[in-house]
C-alpha positions in Angstrom: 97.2 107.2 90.2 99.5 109.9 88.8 102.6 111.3 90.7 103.7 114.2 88.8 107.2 115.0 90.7 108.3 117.1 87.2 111.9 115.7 87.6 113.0 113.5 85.1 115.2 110.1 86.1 118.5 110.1 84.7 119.1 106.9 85.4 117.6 103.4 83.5 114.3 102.3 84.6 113.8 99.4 86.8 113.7 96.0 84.7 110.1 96.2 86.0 109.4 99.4 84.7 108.1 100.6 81.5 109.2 104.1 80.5 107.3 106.2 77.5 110.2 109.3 76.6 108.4 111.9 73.9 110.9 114.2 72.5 110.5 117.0 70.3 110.3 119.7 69.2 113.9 119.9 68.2 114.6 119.2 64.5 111.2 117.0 64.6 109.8 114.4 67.2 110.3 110.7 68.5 109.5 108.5 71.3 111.8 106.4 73.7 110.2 103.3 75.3 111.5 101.3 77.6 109.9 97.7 77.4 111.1 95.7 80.5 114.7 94.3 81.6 116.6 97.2 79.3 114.8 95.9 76.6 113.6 99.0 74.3 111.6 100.4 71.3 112.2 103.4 69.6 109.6 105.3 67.0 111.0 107.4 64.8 114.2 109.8 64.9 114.6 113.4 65.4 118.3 115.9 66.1 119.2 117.1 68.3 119.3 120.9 68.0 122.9 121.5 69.6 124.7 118.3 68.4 122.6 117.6 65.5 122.7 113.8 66.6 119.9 111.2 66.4 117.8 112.2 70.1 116.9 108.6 70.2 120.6 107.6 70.4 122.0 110.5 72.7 119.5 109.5 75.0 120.3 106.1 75.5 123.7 106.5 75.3 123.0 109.0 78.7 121.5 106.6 80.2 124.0 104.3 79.6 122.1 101.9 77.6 123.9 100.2 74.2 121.3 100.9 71.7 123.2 98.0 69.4 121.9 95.8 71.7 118.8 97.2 73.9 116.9 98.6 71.2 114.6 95.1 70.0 112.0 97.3 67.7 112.4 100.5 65.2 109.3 101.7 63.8 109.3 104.0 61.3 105.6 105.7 61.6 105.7 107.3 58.2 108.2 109.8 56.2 107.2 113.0 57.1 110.6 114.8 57.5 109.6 116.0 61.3 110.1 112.0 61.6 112.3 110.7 60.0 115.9 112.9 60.4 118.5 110.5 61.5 116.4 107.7 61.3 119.1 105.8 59.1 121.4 106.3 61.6 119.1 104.8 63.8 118.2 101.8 62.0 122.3 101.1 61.1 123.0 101.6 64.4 120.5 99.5 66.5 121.7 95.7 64.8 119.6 93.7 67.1 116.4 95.5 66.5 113.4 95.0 63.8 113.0 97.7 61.3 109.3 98.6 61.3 107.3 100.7 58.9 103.8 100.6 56.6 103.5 97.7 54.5 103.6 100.3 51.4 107.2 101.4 51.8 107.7 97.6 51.0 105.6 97.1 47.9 106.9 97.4 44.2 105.9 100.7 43.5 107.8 102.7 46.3 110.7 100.5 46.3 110.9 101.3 42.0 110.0 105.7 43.5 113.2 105.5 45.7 115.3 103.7 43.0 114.5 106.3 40.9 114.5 109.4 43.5 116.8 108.1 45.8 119.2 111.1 45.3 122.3 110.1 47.3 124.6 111.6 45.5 123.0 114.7 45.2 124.2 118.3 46.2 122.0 120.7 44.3 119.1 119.7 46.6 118.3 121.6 50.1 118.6 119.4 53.1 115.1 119.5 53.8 114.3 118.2 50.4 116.7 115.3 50.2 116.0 114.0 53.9 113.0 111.7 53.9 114.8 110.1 50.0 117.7 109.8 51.8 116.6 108.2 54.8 114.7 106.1 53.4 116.8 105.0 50.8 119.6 104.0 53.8 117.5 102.5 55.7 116.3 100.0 52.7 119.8 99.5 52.1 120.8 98.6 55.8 117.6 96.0 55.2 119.4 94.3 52.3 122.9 94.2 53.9 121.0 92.2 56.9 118.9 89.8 54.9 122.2 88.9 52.9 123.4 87.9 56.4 120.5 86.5 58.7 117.0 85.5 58.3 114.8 88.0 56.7 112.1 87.1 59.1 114.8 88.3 61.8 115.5 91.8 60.3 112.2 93.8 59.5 108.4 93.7 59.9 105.6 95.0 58.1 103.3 97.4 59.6 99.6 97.0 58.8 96.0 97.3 61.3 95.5 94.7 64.0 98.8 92.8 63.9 101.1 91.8 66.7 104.6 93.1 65.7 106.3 92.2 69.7 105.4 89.7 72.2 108.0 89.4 75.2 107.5 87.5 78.9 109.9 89.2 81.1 111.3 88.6 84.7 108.1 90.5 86.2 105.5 91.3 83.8 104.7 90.2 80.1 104.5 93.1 77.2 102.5 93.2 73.4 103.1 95.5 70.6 100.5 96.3 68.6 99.8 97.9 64.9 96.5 99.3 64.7 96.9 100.6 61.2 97.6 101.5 58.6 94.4 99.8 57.1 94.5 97.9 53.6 92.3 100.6 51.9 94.9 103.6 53.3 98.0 101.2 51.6 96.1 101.6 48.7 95.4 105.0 48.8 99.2 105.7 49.5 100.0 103.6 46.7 98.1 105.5 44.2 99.6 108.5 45.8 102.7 106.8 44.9 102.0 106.4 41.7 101.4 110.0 40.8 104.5 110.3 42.5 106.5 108.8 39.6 104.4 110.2 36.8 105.8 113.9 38.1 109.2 112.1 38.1 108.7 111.0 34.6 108.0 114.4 33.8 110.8 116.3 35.8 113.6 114.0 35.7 115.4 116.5 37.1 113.7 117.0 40.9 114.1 114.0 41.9 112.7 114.3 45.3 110.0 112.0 46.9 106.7 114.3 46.9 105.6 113.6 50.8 102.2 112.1 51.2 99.9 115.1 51.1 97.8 113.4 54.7 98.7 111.1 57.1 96.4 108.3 56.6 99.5 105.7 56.2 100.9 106.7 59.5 100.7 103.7 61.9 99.3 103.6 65.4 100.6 101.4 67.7 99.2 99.9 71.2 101.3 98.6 73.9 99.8 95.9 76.5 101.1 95.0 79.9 100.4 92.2 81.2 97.4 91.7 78.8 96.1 95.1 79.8 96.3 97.7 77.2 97.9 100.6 78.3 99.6 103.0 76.1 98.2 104.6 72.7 100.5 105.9 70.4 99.0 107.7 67.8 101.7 109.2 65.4 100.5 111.6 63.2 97.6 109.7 62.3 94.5 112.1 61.2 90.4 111.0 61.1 88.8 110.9 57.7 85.3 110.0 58.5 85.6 106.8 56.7 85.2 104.0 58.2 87.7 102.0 56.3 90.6 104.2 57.4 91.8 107.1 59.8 90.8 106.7 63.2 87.8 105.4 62.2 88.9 102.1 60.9 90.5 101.7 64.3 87.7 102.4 66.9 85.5 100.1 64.8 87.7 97.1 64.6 86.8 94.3 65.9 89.7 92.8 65.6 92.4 95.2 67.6 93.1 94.7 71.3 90.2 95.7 73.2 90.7 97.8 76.6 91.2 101.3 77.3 94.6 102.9 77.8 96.4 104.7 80.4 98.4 107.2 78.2 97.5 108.5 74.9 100.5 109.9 73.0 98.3 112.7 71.0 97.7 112.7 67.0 99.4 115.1 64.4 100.3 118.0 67.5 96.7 117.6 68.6 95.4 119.3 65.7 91.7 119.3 64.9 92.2 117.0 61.9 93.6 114.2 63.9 90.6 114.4 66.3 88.2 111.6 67.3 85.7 112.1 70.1 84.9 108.1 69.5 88.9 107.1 70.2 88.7 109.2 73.4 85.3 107.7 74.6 86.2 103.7 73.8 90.1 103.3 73.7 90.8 105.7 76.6 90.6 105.6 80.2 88.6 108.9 81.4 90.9 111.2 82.4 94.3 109.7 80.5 98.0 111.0 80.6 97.7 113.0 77.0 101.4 113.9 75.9 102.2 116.1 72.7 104.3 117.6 70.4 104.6 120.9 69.2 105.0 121.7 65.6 108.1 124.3 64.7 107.4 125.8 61.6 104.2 126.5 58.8 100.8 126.4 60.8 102.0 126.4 64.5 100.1 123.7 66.3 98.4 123.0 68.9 96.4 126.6 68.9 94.7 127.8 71.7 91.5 126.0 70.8 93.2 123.2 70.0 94.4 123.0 73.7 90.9 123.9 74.7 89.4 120.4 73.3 91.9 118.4 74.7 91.5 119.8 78.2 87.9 119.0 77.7 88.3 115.3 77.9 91.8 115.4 80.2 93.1 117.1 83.1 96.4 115.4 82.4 97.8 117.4 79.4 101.6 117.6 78.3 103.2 119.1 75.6 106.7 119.1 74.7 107.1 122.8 74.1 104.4 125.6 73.5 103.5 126.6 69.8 106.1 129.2 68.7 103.2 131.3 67.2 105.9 134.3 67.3 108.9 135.0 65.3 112.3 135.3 66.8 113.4 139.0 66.9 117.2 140.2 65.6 118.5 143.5 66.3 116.6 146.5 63.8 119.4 146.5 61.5 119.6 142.5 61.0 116.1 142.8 60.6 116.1 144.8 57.8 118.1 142.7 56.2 116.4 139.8 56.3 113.7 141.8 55.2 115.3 142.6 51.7 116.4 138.9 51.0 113.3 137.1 51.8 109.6 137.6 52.1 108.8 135.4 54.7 110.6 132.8 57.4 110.1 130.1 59.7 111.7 128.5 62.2 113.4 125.2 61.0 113.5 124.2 65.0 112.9 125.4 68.5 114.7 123.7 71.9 113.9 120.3 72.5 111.6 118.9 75.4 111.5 115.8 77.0 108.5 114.0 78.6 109.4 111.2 80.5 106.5 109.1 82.1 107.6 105.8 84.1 105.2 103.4 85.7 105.2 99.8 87.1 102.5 97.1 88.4 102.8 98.4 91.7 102.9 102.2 91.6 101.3 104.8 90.1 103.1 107.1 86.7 105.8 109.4 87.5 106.3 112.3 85.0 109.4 114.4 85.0 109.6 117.2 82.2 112.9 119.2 80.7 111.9 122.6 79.8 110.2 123.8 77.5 108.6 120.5 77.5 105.1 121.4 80.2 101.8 120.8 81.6 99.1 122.8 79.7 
């Protein structure tokens, strides 16, 4: 049952409540999920367009939540830069939590890319260039600092298809986290990626920028059960290949991930075309499910209209956290004539940030509030 009152709570959920928040589009995208008795999991990190802080942070912070202590898992999907912006800040900040990411930002090869790349002391390099080397680099570092303290075991978990990352009885209701992928054959895929990676660096010593992966097949999915039911389906930026032994379709044909159908489907890659999968929506989702969105600011402007059309098609429930901007922002005539002479073409590096919050318990059905321009399409 769905109770869509549009108001968002600003105040922490019930300890019997689990809360899905999906930011963006702001300077990129993340999700804010509360777990059970203020216990929480963040995925990813985005800014804040105004204060240029970590969303993920400010929010919890609002709600008056310590995030040194509340947040109990970081997961790190994959390093696209729309994800990963103040994600160090994130990870340093949030000392009781386990880092999560891919399995193949801990092998030899990428550790050896950021080594060499790692660029921290860098100024000649744009912002958007340095971010994801940077972030990444940090949060590595922060990794080190805390296995020199604690247990290793304590501090960070690898993220590969069909394993259990979070298991928690709490005072009302019992919770499971879930990777669904990436699969073993996308690691190596990414790897090899990796590996042309530092050929180019051997080559130009002097960009030393990590190359982003070129598609998402390394970005990791993750399912949430309650009370041995699953529930939610987060699905990153994950897109469908056709093969069977990774995208979308090594998930829908596992035999080994949580079976069950979920309630709330947070929507692939801006719900592009590339991310979709008829079979995912048909096995892993209840008919009619809570679909939530991001836009994406900047380059190809998704979702597009026909994009929206095929969601609609299998839900009526459809949110977004901002339409496309498919226009650009107009300056007064004489501004824009001189833009005009200094560049051939622009794009927006962020538009306003909106916020879909979804809370739901045992006992009653999913309240969604919305800050503008976050919507229902």
């Amino acid at each position: 049952m769905l109770n869509s009152s549009n108001q968002i709570q600003h105040v922490p959920p019930n300890s019997d409540e689990i809360e899905v928040s999906l930011f963006g589009p702001g300077i990129g995208e993340c999700c804010v999920i509360h777990l059970g008795d203020n216990e929480w999991l963040i995925i990813d990190s985005c800014l804040d367009p105004s204060t240029k802080n970590p969303t993920p942070l400010l929010y919890l912070q609002n709600l008056d939540v310590d995030p040194m202590y509340a947040v109990k898992l970081f997961v790190v999907s994959h390093w696209h830069s729309d994800h990963i912006k103040g994600a160090s800040e994130v990870a340093g900040t949030c000392e009781s939590s386990y880092i999560c990411f891919s399995e193949a930002l801990l092998k030899y090869e990428f550790l050896a890319l950021v080594d060499v790349y790692s660029g921290l002391d860098q100024t000649v390099l744009t912002d958007r260039e340095t971010c994801g080397t940077k972030e990444i680099a940090s949060i590595i570092k922060t990794i080190k600092e805390r296995c020199e303290q604690k247990n290793a075991d304590l501090i960070y978990n690898l993220l590969s298809a069909d394993k259990r990352i979070f298991q928690r009885q709490y005072s009302n209701h019992s919770v499971e986290v879930w990777a669904l992928s990436p699969s073993s054959e996308s690691v190596m895929n990414c790897l090899a990626e990796i590996g042309d990676c530092k050929r180019i660096a051997a080559e130009s010593p002097v960009r030393r920028v990590i190359p982003v992966p070129t598609q998402n097949h390394n970005a990791a999915v993750l399912l949430i059960k309650v009370n041995g039911e699953s529930k939610i389906l987060l699905g990153s930026d994950l897109e469908e290949t056709g093969n069977p032994r990774t995208g979308w379709s090594a998930i829908v044909q596992s035999q080994n991930r949580p079976q069950g159908k979920s309630q709330i489907f947070k929507i692939p890659h801006h719900g592009s075309a590339d991310a979709h999968s008829h079979d995912v929506w048909e096995k892993m989702l209840d008919s009619n499910p809570i679909g939530i969105l991001t836009s994406k600011v900047g380059g190809r402007a998704i979702p597009r209209n026909s994009d929206i059309k095929r969601l609609k098609e299998y839900t009526s429930n459809l949110y977004c956290t901002a339409p496309p901007l498919t226009k650009k922002h107009k300056y007064d005539p004489a501004v824009e004539k001189t833009i005009k002479g200094v560049m051939k073409n622009r794009k927006p590096l962020y538009g306003e940030m909106g916020h879909i919050q979804i809370r739901f318990n045992g006992n009653s059905g999913a309240a969604i509030g919305l800050i503008a321009p976050a919507k229902a399409l």
